[in-house]
C-alpha positions as CSV (number, residue, x, y, z in Angstrom):
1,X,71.0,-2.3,2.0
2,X,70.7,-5.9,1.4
3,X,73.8,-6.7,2.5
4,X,73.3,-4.5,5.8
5,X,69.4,-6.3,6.2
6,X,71.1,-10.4,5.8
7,X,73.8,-9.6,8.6
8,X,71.6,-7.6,11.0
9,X,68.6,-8.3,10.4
10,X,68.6,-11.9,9.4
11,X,68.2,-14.6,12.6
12,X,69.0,-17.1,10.3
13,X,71.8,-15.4,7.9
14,X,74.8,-17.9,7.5
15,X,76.9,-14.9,7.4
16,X,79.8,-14.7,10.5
17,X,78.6,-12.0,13.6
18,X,79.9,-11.2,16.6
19,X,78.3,-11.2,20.1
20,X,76.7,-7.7,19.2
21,X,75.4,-8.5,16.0
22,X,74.2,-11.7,17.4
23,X,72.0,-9.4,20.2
24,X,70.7,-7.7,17.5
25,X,69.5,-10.5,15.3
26,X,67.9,-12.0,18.1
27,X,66.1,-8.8,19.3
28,X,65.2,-8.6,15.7
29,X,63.8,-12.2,15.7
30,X,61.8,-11.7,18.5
31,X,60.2,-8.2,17.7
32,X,59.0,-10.2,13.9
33,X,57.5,-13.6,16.1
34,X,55.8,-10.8,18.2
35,X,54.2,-8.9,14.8
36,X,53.4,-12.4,13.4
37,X,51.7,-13.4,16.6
38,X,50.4,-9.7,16.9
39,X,49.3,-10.3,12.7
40,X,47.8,-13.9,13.1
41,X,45.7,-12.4,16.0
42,X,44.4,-9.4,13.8
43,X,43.6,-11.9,10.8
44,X,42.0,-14.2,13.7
45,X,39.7,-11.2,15.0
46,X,39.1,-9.9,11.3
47,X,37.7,-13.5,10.2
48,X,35.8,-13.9,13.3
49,X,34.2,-10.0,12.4
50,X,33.6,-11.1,8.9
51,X,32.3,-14.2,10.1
52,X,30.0,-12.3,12.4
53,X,29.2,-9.8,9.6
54,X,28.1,-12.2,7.2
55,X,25.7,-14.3,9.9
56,X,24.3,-11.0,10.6
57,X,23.8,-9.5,7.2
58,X,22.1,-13.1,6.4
59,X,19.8,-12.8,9.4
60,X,18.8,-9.1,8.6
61,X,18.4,-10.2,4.8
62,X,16.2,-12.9,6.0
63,X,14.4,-10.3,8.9
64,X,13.8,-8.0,5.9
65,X,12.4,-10.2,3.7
66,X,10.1,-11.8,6.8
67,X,8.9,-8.3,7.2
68,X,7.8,-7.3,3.4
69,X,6.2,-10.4,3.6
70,X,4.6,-9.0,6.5
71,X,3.6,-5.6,4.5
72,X,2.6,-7.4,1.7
73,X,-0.2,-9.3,3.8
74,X,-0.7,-5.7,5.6
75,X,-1.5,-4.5,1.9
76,X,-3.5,-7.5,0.8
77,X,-5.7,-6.9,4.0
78,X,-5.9,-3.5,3.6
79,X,-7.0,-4.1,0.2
80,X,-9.4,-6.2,1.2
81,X,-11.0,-4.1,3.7
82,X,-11.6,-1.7,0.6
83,X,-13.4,-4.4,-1.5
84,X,-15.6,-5.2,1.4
85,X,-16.5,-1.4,2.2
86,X,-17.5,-1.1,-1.4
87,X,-19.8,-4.2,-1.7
88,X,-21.2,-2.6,1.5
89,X,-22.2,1.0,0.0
90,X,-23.5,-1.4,-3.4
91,X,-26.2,-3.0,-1.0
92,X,-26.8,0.2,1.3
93,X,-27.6,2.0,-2.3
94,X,-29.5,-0.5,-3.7
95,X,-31.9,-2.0,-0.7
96,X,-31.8,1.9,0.6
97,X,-30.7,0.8,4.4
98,X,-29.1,3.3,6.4
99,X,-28.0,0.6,9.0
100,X,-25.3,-0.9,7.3
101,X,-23.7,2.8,8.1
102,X,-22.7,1.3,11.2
103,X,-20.7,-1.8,9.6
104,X,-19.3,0.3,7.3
105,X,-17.6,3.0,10.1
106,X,-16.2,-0.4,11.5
107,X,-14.7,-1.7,8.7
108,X,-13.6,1.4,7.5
109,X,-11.6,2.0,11.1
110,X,-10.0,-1.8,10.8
111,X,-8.9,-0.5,7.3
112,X,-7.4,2.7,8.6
113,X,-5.4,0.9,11.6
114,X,-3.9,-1.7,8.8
115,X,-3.1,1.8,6.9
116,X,-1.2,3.5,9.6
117,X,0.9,0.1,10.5
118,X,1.8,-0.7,6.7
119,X,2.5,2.8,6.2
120,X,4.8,2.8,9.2
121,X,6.7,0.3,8.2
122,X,7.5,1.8,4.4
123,X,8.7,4.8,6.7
124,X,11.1,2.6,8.2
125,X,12.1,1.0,5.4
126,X,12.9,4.3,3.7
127,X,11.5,3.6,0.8
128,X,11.0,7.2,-0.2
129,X,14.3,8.1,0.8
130,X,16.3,5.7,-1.1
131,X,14.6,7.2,-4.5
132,X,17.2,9.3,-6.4
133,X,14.6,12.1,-7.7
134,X,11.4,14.2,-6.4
135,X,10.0,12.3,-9.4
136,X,10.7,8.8,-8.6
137,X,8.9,9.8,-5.2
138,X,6.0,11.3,-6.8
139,X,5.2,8.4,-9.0
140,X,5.6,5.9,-6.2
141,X,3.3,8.7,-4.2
142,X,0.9,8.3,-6.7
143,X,1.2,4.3,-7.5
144,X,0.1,4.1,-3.6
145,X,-3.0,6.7,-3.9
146,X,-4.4,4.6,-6.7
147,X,-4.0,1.6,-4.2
148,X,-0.8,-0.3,-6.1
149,X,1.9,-1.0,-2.9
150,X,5.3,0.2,-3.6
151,X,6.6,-2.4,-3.1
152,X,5.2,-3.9,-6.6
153,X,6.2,-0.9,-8.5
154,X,9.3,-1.4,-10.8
155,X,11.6,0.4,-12.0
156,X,10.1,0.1,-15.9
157,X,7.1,1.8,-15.0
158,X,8.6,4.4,-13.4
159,X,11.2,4.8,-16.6
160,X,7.6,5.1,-18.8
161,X,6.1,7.2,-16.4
162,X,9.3,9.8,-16.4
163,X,9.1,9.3,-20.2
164,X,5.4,10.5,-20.5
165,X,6.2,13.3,-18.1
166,X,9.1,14.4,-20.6
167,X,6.9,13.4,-24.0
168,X,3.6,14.7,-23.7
169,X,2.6,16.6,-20.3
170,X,5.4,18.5,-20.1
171,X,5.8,19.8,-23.9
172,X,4.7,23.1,-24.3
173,X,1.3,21.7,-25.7
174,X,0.6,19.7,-22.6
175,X,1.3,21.8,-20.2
176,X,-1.3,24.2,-21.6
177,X,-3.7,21.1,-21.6
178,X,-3.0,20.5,-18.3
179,X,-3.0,24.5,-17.2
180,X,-6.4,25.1,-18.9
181,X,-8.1,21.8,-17.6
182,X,-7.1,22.4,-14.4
183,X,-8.1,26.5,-14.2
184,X,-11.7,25.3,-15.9
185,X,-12.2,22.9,-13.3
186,X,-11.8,25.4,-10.9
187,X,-13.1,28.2,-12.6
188,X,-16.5,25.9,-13.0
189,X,-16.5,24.7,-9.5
190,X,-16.0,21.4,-10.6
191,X,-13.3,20.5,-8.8
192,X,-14.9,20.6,-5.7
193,X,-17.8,18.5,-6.2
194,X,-15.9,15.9,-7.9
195,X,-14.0,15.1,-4.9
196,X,-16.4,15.1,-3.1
197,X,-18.7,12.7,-5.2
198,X,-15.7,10.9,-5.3
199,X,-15.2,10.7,-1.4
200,X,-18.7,9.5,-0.6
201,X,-18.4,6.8,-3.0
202,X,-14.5,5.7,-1.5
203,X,-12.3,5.9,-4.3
204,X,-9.1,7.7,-5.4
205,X,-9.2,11.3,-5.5
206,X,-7.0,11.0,-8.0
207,X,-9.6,9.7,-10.6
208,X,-10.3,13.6,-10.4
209,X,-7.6,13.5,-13.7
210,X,-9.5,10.7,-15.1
211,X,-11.9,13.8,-16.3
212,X,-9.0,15.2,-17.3
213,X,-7.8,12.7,-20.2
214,X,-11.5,12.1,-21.5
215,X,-12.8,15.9,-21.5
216,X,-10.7,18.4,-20.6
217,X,-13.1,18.7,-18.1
218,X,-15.7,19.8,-20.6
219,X,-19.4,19.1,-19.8
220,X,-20.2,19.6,-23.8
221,X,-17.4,17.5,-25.5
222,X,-18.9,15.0,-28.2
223,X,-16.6,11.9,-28.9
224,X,-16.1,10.7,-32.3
225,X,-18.8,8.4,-33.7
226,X,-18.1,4.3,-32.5
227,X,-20.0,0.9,-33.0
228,X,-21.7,1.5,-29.4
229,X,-22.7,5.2,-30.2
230,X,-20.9,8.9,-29.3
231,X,-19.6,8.7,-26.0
232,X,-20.8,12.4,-24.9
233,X,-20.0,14.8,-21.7
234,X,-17.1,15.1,-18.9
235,X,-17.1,11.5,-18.7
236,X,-17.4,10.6,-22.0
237,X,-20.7,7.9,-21.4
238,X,-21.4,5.4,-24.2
239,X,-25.0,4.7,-24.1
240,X,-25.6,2.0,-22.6
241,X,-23.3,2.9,-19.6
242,X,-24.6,5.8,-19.5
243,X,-27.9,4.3,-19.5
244,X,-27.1,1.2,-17.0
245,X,-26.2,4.1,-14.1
246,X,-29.2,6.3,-14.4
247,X,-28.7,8.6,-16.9
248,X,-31.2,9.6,-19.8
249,X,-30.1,9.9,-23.4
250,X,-31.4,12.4,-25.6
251,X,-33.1,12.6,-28.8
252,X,-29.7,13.4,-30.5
253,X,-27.7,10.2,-29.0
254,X,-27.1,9.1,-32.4
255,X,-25.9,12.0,-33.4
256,X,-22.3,13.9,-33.0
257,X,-23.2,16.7,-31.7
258,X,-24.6,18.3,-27.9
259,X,-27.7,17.2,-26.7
260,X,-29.4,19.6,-23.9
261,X,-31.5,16.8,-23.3
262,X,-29.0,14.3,-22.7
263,X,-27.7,14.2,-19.2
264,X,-24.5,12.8,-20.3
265,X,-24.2,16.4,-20.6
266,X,-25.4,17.4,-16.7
267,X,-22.4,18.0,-15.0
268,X,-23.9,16.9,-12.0
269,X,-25.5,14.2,-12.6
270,X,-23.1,12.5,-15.1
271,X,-20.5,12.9,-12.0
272,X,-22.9,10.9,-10.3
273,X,-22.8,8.6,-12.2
274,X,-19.2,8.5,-13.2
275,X,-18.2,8.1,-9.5
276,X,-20.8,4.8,-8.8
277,X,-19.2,3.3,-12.0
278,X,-15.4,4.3,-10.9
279,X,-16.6,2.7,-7.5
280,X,-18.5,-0.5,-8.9
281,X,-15.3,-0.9,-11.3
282,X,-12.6,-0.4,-8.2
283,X,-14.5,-2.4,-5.2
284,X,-15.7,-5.3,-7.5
285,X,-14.5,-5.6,-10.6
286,X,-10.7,-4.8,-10.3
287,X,-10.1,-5.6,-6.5
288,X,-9.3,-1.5,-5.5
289,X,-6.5,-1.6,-8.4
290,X,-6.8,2.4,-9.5
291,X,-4.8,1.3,-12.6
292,X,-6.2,-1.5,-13.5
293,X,-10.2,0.6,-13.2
294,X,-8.6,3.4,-15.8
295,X,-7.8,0.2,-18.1
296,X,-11.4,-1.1,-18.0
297,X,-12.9,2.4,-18.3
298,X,-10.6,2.8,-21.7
299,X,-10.8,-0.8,-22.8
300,X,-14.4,-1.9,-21.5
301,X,-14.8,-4.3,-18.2
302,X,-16.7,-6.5,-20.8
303,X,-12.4,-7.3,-21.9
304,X,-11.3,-6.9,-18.7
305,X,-13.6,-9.2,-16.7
306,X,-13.1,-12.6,-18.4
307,X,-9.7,-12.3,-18.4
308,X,-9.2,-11.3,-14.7
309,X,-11.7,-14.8,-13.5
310,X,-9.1,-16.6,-15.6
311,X,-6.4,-15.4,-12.7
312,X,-6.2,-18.0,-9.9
313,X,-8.3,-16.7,-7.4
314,X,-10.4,-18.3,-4.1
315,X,-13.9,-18.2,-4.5
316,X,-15.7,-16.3,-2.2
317,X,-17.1,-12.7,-3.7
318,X,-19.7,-10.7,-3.6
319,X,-23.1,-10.7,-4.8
320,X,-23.4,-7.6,-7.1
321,X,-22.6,-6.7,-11.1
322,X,-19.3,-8.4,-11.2
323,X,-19.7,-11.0,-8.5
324,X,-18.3,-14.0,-10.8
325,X,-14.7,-11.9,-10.3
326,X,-13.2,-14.1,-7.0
327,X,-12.0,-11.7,-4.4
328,X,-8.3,-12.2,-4.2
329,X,-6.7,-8.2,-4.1
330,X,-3.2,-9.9,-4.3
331,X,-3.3,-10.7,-7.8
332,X,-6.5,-8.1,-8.9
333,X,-3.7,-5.9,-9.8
334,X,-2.6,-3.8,-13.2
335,X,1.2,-5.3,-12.6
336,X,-0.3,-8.6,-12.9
337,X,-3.2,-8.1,-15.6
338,X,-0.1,-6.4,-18.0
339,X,2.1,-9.3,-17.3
340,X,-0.3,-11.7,-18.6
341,X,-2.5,-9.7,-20.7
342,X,-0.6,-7.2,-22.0
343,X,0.0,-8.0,-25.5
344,X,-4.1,-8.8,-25.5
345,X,-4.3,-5.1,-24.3
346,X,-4.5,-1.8,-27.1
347,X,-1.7,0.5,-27.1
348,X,-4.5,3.2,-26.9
349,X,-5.3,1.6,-23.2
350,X,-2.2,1.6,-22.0
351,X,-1.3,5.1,-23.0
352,X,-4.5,6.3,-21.6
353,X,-3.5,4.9,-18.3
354,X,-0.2,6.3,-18.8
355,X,-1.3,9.9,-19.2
356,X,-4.0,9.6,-16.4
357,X,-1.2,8.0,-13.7
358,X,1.5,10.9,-15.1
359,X,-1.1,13.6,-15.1
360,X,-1.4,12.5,-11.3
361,X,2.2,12.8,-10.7
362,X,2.2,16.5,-11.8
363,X,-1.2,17.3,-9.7
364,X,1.4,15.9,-6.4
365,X,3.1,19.0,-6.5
366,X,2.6,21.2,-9.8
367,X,5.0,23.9,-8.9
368,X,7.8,21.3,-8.8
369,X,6.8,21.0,-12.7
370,X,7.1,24.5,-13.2
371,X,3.7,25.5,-12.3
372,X,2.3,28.5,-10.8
373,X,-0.7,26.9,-9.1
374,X,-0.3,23.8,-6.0
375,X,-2.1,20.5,-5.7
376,X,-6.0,21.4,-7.2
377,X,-7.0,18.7,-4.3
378,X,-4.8,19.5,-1.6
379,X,-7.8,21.6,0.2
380,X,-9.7,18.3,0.2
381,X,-7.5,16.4,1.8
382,X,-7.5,15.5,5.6
């Protein structure tokens, strides 16, 4: 074959040939020039596509990042809308004007449009879609009800949120936690006028499961004794909270045991209550960071509060409880207050946020979790 491929094939063999041999080298010759020019100008196209390829993929890296930058100012505005609203319902409530009502419907509308164009855009991005699991889309879900971006959400949290699904809520022992809570609520009627409280006074829904992790939802449960008193009721008051937004204690503060004179246990009026401190803690306090208000419920704002006017932070706020905290929603976040606080914070704290975010999760869509029941505030929704 070699011997057949040097004389015939060969323009440059040294080998004798005769005219017809000599034809056929030199057709031979001239069909490879032709695949080597035909070659070079395939190579020729292919860098010039590869070329083009990686200009564009640099320009749509760079677009992409120009845009999340772009959503992450949506968010921060959005955000910041949020704060403002609150610090409006704070002076409404306390100088009793109803014509801030106005201001607020205005502000509120501003905040909705910045909604519906940052939410466009995580559509487009396909945020949700590029999640492997229904899980990973139901914690992101949830991250954005209790006003985190998704974009800020990373992958560890969502490994510890899966794992707190998997250790506690969905073990035979919490799913019956989570069954009976949920059935009492509704059972009660207190679902509904928890929401609700929780609507007039603009904050997550979700904080609906923050009742949940303290009670059970049970308007008679009696913490364990503590240096500030029994934290008593649904909402688990200490005394002087409980106190500082209205309520009155009983005779039997002191001691562990219900009180019918202490409104801690009032399921009305402790949800009151409970819903102007969730507010005062989300609007002022913690910059609307739903994660970052479970951690000062748990943990006390009197911890939280230093720590977060340490942050860098301009300077304008508002004048109410916490006005000394500088308005700045980009860094009033729980991502950021773990990252430099987090070995300051108690393992208790962050496993009650934990269970409250992954108790969330489930209340997405419970029948996904093997449930026989659907979201407990899906009828509340708009």
């Amino acid at each position: 074959m070699q011997e057949i491929q040097d004389k015939y094939l060969n323009p440059d063999s040294a080998q004798p040939a005769g005219q017809r041999t000599q034809m056929i080298r030199m057709a031979y010759g001239q069909v490879r020039k032709k695949e080597k020019r035909r070659v070079s100008l395939i190579l020729g196209a292919l860098g010039v596509l590869l070329a083009g390829s990686l200009a564009y993929g640099l320009y749509q890296g760079h677009r992409v990042r120009v845009l999340d930058r772009q959503a992450a100012e949506l968010f921060r505005t959005m955000k910041a809308y949020e704060v403002q609203i609150v610090g409006l319902r704070q002076l409404a409530e306390e100088s009793g004007s109803t014509q801030l009502e106005e201001q607020l419907q205005r502000i509120d509308s501003l905040r909705r449009e910045v909604m519906a164009d940052y939410d466009g855009y995580v559509r487009d991005r396909g945020i949700y879609r590029k999640l492997g699991t229904r899980e990973e889309q139901l914690i992101l879900r949830t991250a954005r009800l209790f006003g985190e971006s998704e974009f800020e959400v990373s992958g560890a949290f969502v490994d510890a949120v899966q794992r707190e699904l998997q250790s506690y809520w969905l073990t035979p022992g919490g799913r019956n936690r989570f069954r009976q809570g949920i059935e009492r609520a509704e059972r009660e009627g207190y679902t509904g006028h928890i929401v609700s409280t929780l609507q007039r006074q603009g904050v997550p829904l979700e904080f609906l499961y923050l009742a949940l992790q303290e009670s059970d939802f049970n308007v008679y449960a009696v913490g364990p004794p503590t240096r500030w008193g029994h934290a008593k009721g649904m909402w688990q008051f200490i005394p002087t909270t409980g106190e500082r937004y209205g309520l009155v204690m009983g005779p039997l503060q002191d001691v562990g045991q219900r009180d019918p004179e202490d409104q801690r246990h009032d399921f009305q009026l402790s949800t009151d209550a409970a819903s102007r401190y969730l507010r005062d803690l989300h609007g002022v306090l913690t910059q609307a960071s739903g994660l970052l208000v479970m951690a000062a419920y748990n943990w006390g704002e009197h911890r939280i509060q230093p720590r977060l006017e340490s942050l860098p932070a301009p300077a304008d706020v508002f004048q109410a409880e916490f006005a000394e905290v500088p308005a700045n929603p980009s860094s009033r976040n729980y991502w950021t207050f773990l990252r430099e606080f987090g070995d300051r914070m108690p393992d208790e704290t962050k496993d009650y946020v934990i269970k409250i975010f992954a108790a969330a999760v489930i209340g997405q869509d419970p029948r996904h979790f093997g449930f026989d029941f659907d979201n407990p505030l899906q009828p509340y929704l708009d």
